[in-house]
C-alpha positions as CSV (number, residue, x, y, z in Angstrom):
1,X,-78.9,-15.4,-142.2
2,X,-81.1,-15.5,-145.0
3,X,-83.9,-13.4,-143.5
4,X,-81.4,-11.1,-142.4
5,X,-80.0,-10.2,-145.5
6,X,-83.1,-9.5,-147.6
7,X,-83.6,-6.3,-146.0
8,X,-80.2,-5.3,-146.6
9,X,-80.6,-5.4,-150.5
10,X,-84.3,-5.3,-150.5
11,X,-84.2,-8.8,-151.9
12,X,-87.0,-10.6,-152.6
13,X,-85.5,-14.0,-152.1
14,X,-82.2,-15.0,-150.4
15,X,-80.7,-18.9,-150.2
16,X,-78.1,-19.9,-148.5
17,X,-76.0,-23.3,-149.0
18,X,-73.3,-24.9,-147.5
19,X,-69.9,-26.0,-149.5
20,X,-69.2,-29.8,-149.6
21,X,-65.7,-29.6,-150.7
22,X,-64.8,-33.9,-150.7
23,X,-67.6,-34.0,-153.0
24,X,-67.3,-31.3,-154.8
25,X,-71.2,-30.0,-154.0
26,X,-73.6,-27.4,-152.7
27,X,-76.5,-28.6,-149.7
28,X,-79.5,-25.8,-149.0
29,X,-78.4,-24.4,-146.2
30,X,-81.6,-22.0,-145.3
31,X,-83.6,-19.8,-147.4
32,X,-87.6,-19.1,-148.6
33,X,-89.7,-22.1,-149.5
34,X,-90.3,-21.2,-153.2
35,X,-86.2,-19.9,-153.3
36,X,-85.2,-23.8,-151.8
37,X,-87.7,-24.9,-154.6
38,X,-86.5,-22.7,-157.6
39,X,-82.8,-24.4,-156.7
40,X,-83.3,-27.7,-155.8
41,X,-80.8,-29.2,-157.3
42,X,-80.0,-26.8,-159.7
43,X,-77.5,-25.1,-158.1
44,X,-74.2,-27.6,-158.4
45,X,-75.7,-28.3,-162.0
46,X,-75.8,-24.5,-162.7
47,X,-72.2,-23.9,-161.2
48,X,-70.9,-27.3,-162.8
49,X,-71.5,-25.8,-166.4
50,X,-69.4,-22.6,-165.1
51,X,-66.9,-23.8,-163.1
52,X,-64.9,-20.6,-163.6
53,X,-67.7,-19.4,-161.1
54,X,-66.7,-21.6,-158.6
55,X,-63.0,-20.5,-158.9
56,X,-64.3,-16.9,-157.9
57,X,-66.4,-17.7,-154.9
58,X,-63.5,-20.0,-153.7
59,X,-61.2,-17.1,-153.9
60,X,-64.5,-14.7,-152.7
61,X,-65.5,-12.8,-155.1
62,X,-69.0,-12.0,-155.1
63,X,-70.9,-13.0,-158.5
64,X,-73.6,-11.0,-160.1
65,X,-75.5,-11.8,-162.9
66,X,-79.5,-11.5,-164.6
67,X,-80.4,-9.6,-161.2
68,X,-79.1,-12.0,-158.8
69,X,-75.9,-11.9,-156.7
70,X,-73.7,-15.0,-155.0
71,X,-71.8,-13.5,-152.4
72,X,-69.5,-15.9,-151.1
73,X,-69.7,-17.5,-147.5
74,X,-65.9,-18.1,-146.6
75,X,-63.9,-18.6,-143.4
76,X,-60.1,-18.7,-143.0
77,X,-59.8,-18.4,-147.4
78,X,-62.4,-21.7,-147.0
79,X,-65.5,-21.7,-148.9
80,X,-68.3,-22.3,-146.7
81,X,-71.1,-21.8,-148.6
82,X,-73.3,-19.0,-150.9
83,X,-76.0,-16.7,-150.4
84,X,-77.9,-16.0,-153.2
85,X,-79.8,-12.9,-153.3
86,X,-82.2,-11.1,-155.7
87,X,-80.3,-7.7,-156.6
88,X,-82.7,-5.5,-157.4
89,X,-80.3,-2.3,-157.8
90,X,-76.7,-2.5,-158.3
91,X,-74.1,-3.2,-154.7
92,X,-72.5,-0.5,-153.5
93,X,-69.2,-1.3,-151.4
94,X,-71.7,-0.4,-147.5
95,X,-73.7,-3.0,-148.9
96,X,-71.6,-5.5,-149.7
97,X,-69.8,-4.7,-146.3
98,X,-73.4,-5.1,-144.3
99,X,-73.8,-8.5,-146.2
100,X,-70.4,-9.6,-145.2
101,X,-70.8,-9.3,-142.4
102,X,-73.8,-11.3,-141.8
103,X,-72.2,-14.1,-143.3
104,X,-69.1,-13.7,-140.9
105,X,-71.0,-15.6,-138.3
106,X,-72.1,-17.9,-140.7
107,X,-69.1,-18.6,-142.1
108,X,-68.2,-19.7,-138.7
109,X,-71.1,-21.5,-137.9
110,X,-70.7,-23.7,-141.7
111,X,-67.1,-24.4,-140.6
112,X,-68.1,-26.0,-137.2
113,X,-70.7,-28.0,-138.7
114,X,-68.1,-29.1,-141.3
115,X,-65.6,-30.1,-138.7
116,X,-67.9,-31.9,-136.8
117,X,-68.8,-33.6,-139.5
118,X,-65.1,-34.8,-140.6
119,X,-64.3,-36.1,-136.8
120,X,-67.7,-38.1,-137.1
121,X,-66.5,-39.6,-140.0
122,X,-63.1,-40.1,-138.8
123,X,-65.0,-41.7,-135.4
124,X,-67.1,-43.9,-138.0
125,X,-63.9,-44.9,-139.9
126,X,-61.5,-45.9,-136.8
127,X,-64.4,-47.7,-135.3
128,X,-65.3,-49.9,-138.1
129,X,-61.4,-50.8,-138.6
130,X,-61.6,-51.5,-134.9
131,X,-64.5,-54.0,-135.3
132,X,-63.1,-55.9,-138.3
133,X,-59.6,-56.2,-136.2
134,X,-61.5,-57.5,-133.1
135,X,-63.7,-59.5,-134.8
136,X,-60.7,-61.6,-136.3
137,X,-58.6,-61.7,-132.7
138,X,-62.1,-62.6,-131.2
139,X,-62.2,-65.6,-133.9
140,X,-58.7,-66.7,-132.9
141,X,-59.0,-66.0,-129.5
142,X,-61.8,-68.4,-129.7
143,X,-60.2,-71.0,-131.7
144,X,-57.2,-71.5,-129.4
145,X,-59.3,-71.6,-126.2
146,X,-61.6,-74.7,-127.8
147,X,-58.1,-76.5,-128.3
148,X,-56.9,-75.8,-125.1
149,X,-59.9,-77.0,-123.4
150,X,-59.9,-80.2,-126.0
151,X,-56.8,-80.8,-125.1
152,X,-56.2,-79.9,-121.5
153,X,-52.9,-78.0,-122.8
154,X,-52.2,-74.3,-122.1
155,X,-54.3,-72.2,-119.8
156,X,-57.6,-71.3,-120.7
157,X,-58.6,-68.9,-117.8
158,X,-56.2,-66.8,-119.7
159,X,-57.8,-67.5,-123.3
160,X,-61.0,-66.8,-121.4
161,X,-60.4,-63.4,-120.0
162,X,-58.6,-62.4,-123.4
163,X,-62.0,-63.2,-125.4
164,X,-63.8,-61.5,-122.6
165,X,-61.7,-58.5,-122.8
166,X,-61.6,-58.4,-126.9
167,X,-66.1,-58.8,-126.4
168,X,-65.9,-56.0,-124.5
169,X,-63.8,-53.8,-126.6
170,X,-65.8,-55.4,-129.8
171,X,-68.8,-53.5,-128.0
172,X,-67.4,-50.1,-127.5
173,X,-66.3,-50.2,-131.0
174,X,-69.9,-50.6,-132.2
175,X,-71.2,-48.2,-129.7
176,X,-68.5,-45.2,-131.8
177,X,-69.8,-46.6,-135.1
178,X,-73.5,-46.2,-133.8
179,X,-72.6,-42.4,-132.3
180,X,-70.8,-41.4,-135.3
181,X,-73.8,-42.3,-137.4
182,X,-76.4,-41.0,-135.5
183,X,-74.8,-37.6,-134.3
């Protein structure tokens, strides 16, 4: 995306980043070495001291300022992200339309890497509550079938194939909090 805009504006340098909306921050998304350098985390700092800037990209209004434009990467009224470009002449509408439309795609692209994101964390989430609520059965489980075999009351081939079941389960739910973390 980046490479494929600076033509389009004869830009010198072009950043791209993605939109964390929970936390309320920009990520580098792609862009030139000395650009990713320049903004390092700069960028949320810069936007955080104007965040009437970040109410116009949210609504997608491009943003141009000391020769440098934001042009909003948005998808379904989302914010995405921002490319950043060096403007050195003034946008004219087929510009803005040919740089539009390379962040389209992108736009799309962000969002699926955003949504991936939030069903990994919701994976993460369920199976952590999953393991604390197995771990506790597992300790009961455990408890009753020491008494029943103590005291020859109840049926502990039941007990037993209730721990092995919760074991098993305790597993899986480890295996999703190991996916989600590693995806």
């Amino acid at each position: 995306m980046c490479a494929s805009a600076r033509p389009i504006l004869d830009a010198g340098d072009a950043v791209a980043f993605h939109w964390d909306a929970a936390a309320r921050r920009f990520g580098l998304a792609c862009g030139s070495d000395g650009e990713r350098r320049l903004w390092e985390g700069d960028f949320d700092h810069w936007i955080g001291l104007r965040p009437e800037l970040l109410a116009a990209l949210e609504r997608g209004e491009d943003i141009s300022f000391a020769g440098r434009v934001l042009i909003p990467i948005n998808s379904t009224a989302r914010l995405e992200g921002v490319l950043s470009l060096n403007a050195f002449r003034p946008i004219d509408d087929s510009t803005r339309f040919a740089i539009r439309e390379i962040c389209e795609p992108a736009a799309a692209v962000l969002a699926g890497l955003r949504e991936r994101n939030e069903a990994m964390e919701t994976i993460v989430t369920i199976s952590s509550e999953l393991t604390h609520a197995l771990t506790a059965a597992r300790g009961f489980t455990r408890m009753a079938l020491d008494d029943a075999r103590a005291t020859c009351v109840g049926s502990p081939e039941y007990l037993s194939a209730a721990l092995r079941n919760i074991n098993r389960l305790g597993e899986l739910a480890v295996g999703l909090q190991h996916a989600g973390t590693e995806a």
